[in-house]
Legacy VTK file of the C-alpha trace (Angstrom):
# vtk DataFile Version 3.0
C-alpha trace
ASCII
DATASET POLYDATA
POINTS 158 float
15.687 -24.738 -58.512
17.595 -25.096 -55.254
18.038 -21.536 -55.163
14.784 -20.503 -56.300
12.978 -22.458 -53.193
13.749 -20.192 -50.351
12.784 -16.939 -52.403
9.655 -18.634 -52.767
8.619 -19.686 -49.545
10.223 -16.245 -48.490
7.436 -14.368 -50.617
4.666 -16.287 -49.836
5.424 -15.855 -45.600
5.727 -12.204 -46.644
2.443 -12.097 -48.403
0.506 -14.227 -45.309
2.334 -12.203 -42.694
0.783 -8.555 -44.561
-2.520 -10.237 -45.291
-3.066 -11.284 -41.365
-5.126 -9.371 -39.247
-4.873 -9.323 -35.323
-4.549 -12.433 -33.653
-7.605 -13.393 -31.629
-8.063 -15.336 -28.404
-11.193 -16.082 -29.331
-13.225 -16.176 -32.730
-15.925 -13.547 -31.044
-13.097 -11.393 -30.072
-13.158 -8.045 -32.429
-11.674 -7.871 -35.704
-9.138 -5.132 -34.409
-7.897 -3.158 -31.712
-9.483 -0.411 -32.050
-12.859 -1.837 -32.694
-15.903 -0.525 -30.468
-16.525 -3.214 -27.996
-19.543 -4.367 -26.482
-20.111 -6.997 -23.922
-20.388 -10.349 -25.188
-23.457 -13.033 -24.464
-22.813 -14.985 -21.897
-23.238 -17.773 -23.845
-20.514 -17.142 -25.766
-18.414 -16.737 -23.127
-18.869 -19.823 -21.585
-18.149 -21.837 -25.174
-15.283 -19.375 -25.332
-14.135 -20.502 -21.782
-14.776 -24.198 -22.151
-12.812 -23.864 -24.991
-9.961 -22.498 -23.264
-9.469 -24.118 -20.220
-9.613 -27.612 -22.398
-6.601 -29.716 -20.530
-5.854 -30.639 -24.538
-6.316 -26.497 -25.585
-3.778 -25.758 -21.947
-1.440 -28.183 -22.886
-1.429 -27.141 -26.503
-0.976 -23.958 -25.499
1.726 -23.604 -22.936
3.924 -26.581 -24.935
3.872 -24.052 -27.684
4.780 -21.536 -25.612
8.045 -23.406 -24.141
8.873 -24.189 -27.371
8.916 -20.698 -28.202
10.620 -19.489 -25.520
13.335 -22.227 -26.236
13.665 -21.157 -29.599
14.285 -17.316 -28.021
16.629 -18.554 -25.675
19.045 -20.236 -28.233
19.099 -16.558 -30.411
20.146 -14.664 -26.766
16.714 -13.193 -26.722
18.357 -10.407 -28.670
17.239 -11.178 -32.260
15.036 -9.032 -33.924
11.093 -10.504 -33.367
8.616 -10.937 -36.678
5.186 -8.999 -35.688
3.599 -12.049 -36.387
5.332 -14.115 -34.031
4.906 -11.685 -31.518
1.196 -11.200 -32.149
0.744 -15.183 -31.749
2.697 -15.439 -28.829
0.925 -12.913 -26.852
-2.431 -13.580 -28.245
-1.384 -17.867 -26.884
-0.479 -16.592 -23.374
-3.543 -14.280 -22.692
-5.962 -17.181 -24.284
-4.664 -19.615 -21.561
-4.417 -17.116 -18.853
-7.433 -14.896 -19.014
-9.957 -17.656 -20.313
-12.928 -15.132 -20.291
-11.300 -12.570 -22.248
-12.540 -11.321 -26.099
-9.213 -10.329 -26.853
-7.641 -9.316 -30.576
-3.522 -8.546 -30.411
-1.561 -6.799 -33.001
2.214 -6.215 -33.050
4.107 -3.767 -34.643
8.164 -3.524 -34.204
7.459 -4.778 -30.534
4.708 -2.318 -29.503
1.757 -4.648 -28.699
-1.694 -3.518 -29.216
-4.453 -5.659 -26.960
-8.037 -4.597 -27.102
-11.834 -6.203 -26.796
-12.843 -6.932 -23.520
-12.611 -8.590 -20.282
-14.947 -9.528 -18.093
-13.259 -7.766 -14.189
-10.702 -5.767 -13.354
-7.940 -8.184 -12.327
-8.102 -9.509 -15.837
-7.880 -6.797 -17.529
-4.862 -5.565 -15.047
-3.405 -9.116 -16.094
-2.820 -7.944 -19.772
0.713 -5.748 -19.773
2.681 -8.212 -17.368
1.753 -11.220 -19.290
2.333 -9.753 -22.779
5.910 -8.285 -21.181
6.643 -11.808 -20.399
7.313 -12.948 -24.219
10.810 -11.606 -25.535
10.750 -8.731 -27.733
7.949 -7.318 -26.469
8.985 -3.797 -25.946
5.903 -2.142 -25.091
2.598 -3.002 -24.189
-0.881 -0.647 -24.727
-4.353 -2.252 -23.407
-7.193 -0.470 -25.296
-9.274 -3.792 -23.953
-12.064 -2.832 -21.529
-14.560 -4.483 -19.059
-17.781 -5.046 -20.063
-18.899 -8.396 -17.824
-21.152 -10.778 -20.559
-24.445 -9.796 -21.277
-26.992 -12.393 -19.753
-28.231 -15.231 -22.181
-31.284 -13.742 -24.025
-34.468 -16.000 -23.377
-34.778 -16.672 -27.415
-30.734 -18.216 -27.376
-32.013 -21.093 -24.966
-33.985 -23.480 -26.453
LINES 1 159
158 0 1 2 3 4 5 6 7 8 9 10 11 12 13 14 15 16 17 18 19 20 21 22 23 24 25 26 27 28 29 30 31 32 33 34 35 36 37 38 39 40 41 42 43 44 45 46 47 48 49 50 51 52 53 54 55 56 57 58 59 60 61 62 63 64 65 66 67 68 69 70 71 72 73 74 75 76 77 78 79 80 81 82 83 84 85 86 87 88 89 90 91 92 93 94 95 96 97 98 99 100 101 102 103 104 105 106 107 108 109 110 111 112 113 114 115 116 117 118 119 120 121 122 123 124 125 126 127 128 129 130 131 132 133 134 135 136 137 138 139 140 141 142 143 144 145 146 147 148 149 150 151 152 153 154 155 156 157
């Protein structure tokens, strides 16, 4: 049984990390990449926002982070990232940093995928060095674009 333990939790990680889709900073972000994006309500953004800069969601968020890193820093940074891992790292850092953001990141053998959208140009120009910043992160492409929220329509307020 003792041996039988790690090849199960070994297949059923396997089979969560190939059933995952991009990680999402938000639950309005798109469901990929390459998804056609369109400005979100403002509405949304705001709840999205609120969300985000939480204290409780920022402190969540960047102890995870340096816990992470630690983690990294005891392998040398040199050891061989999961695209999962990398996909939730990346997707925790640009949540916290770029709070307005609709943003979905994949991760595949360190190339890092970031689209949806943004809502200026400094946020969107805020992507590559802040993805870079988590190890094994070899390479960074921003298919995200700016589309500023689309006002509140007059039937969403009550």
């Amino acid at each position: 049984m003792n041996k039988l333990t790690p090849i199960l939790l070994s297949g059923i990680l396997l089979f969560g990390a190939a059933c995952s889709e991009g990680a999402k900073t938000s639950a309005d972000s798109p469901n990929s990449t390459t998804e056609n994006t369109s400005p979100p309500p403002a509405d949304t953004v705001q709840k999205t926002q609120g969300d985000a800069t939480s204290d409780i969601r920022k402190n969540q968020a960047n102890s995870d982070i340096r816990a992470r890193e630690q983690r990294n820093n005891v392998t040398g940074g040199d050891a061989i990232r999961a695209d999962g891992d990398l996909q939730s790292e990346v997707r925790s850092k640009l949540e916290v940093n770029i709070t307005k953001g609709q943003l979905t990141v994949d991760a595949k053998d360190g190339l890092v995928t970031v689209g949806g959208t943004v809502p200026n140009q400094t946020d969107l120009a805020k992507i590559e060095p802040l993805a870079k910043e988590i190890k094994g992160v070899k390479q960074v492409n921003v298919t995200a674009v700016v589309a500023p929220a689309a006002p509140a329509s007059p039937s969403s307020n009550p």
